[in-house]
C-alpha positions in Angstrom: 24.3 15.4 21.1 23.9 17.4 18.0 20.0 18.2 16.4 19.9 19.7 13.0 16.8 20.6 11.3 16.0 19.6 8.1 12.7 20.4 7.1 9.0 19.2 8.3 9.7 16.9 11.2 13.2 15.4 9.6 15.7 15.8 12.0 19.8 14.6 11.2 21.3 13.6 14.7 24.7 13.0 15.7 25.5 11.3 18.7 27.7 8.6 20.4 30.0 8.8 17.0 26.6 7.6 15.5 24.5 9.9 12.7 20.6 9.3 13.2 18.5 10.6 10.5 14.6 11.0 11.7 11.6 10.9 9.2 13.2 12.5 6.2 11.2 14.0 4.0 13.5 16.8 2.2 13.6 16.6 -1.5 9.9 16.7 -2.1 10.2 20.2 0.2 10.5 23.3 -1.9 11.6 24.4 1.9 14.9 22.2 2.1 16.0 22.8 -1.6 19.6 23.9 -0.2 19.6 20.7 1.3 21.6 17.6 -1.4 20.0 14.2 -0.5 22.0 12.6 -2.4 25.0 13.5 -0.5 23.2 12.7 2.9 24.4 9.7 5.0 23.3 8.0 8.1 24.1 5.4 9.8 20.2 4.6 11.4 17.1 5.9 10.4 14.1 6.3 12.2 10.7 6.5 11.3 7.9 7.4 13.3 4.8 6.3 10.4 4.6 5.6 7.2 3.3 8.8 5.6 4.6 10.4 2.2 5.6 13.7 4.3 8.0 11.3 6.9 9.3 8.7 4.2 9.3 10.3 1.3 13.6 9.9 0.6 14.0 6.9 3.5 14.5 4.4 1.3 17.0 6.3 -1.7 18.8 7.0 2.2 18.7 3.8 3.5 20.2 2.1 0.5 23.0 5.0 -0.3 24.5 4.5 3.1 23.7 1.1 4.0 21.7 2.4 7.0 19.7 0.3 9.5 15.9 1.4 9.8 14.1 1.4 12.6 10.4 1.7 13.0 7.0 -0.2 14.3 7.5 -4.1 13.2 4.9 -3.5 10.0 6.7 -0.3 8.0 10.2 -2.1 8.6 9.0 -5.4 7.4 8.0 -3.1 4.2 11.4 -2.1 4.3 13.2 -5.6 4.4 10.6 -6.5 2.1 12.5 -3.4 0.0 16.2 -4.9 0.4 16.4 -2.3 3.6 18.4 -3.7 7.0 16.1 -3.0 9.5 15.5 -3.5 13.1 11.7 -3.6 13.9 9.9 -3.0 17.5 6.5 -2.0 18.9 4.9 0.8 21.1 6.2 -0.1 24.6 9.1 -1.5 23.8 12.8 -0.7 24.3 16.1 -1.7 23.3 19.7 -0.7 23.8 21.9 0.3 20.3 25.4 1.5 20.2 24.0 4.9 20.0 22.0 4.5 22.8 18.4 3.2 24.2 15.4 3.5 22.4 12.0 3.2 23.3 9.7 3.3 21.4 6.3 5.2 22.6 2.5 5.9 21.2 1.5 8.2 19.4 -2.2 8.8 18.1 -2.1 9.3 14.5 -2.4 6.9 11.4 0.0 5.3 9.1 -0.1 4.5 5.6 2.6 4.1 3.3 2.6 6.0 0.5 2.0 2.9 -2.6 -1.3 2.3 0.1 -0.1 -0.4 2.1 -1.5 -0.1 5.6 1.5 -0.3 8.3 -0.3 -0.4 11.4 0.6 2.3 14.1 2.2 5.8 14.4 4.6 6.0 16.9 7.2 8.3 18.7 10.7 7.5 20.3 12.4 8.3 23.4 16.4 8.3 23.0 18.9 8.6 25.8 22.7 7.9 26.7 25.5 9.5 28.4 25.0 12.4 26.3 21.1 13.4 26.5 17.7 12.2 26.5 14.8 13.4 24.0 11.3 12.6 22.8 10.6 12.5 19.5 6.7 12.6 19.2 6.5 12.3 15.6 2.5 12.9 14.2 0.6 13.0 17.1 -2.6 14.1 19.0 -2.1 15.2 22.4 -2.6 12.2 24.7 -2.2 11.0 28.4 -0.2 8.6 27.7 2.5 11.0 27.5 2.8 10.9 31.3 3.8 7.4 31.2 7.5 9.2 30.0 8.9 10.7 32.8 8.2 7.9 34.5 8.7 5.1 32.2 12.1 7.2 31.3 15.3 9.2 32.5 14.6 12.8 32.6 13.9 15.0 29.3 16.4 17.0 27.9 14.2 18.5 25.4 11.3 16.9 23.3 10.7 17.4 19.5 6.9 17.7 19.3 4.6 18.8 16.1 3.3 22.0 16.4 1.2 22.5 12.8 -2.4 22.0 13.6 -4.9 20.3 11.7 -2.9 16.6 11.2 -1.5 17.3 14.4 -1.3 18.7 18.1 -1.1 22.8 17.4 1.1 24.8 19.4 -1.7 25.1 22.4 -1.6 21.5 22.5 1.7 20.9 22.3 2.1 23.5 25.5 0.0 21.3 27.6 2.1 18.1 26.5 5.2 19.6 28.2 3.7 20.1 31.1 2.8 16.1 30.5 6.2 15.0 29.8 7.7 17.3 32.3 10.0 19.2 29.9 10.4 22.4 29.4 12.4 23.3 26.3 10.8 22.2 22.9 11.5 22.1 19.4 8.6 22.5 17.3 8.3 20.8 13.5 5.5 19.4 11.4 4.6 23.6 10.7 4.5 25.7 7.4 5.4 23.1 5.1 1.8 23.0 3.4 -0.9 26.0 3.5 -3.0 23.9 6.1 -0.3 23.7 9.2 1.2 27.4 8.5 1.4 28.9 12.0 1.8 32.6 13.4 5.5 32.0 15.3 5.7 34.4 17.4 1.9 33.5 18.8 3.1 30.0 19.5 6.7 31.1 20.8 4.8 33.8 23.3 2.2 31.2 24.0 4.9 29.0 25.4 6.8 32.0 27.2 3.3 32.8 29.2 4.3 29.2 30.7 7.9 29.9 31.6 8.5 27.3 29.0 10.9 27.9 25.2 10.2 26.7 21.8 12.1 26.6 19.2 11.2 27.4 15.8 14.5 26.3 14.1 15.0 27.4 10.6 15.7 24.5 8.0 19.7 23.6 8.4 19.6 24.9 12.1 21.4 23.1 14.5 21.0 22.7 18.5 23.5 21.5 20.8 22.6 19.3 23.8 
């Protein structure tokens, strides 16, 4: 399993022979400006909410390469309602794709698309197959709930949890959420894209080495290997 970082908390993923492209929000970025949109393909798409800074290209995506979209039943029934393929589910629920299983998990945060339309829940993912298995918290508050995961689901791998502050769990936060989910290496997003969730790195980085964890800070076209 491959991760590359694209920006805020879009993430491109390659796995199984599949490519999974995770809240993208890049052309809207003066961060990801290297990064051609157009020329971006994927085969599913996952969305964690409906906010402008998660869905902002989805649907140019979704209909350049034919992708299938998956998210909580009321953003993908706006995107059917779109002329989007999508797969819908609901916190709790799980189901198992050619690229893998996904469950889908809660997350405490709202969700509004960006023409107003309410869509009901935020939510997060937990992916696994033979290769790995990651959490994907999208815009969240810390919650106990997240100990329902290592029990609820194989073994981390490494989690992808927002680290900004003020719309989200901050780096402190996000430390205690590992210890939660039981995993130990974590890659922070959802930071220094706007003024209000600019973070110090090396304060968070050092915060999580005081706890024998790692974070990583990728930098936008990064990529990690699982």
């Amino acid at each position: 399993m491959e991760i590359k970082y694209l920006g805020q908390s879009c993430f491109y993923i390659t796995t199984m022979g599949k490519t999974i492209l995770v809240d993208p929000m890049i052309s809207p970025n003066p961060l990801a400006s290297a990064i051609n949109v157009s020329a971006l393909k994927a085969d599913v798409i996952l969305l964690t909410h409906g906010h402008y800074d998660h869905v902002a290209d989805a649907l140019e995506i979704a209909k350049n390469s034919n992708s299938t979209l998956i998210a909580i039943y009321e953003v993908a029934t706006w995107y059917e309602n779109n002329g989007i393929t999508v797969h819908s589910m609901n916190i709790g629920g799980k189901f198992s794709f050619d690229f893998g299983t996904l469950k889908m998990v809660s997350a405490i945060h709202s969700g509004t698309m960006p023409d107003g339309t309410g869509v009901g829940a935020a939510a997060g993912f937990v992916l696994w197959n033979d290769e790995a298995c990651i959490y994907i918290a999208g815009d969240t508050a810390l919650t106990l709930d997240m100990q329902l995961i290592p029990i609820t689901c194989p073994k981390l791998d490494m989690a992808i949890l927002p680290i900004g502050d003020n719309y989200t769990m901050g780096f402190e936060d996000a430390s205690l959420a590992s210890d939660f989910i039981k995993c130990d290496t974590i890659i922070g997003c959802h930071f220094d894209t706007f003024p209000w969730i600019k973070i110090d790195h090396q304060k968070a980085i050092d915060h999580f080495k005081q706890k024998n964890k790692t974070l990583i800070l990728p930098k936008i076209g990064e990529s990690i290997k699982l």
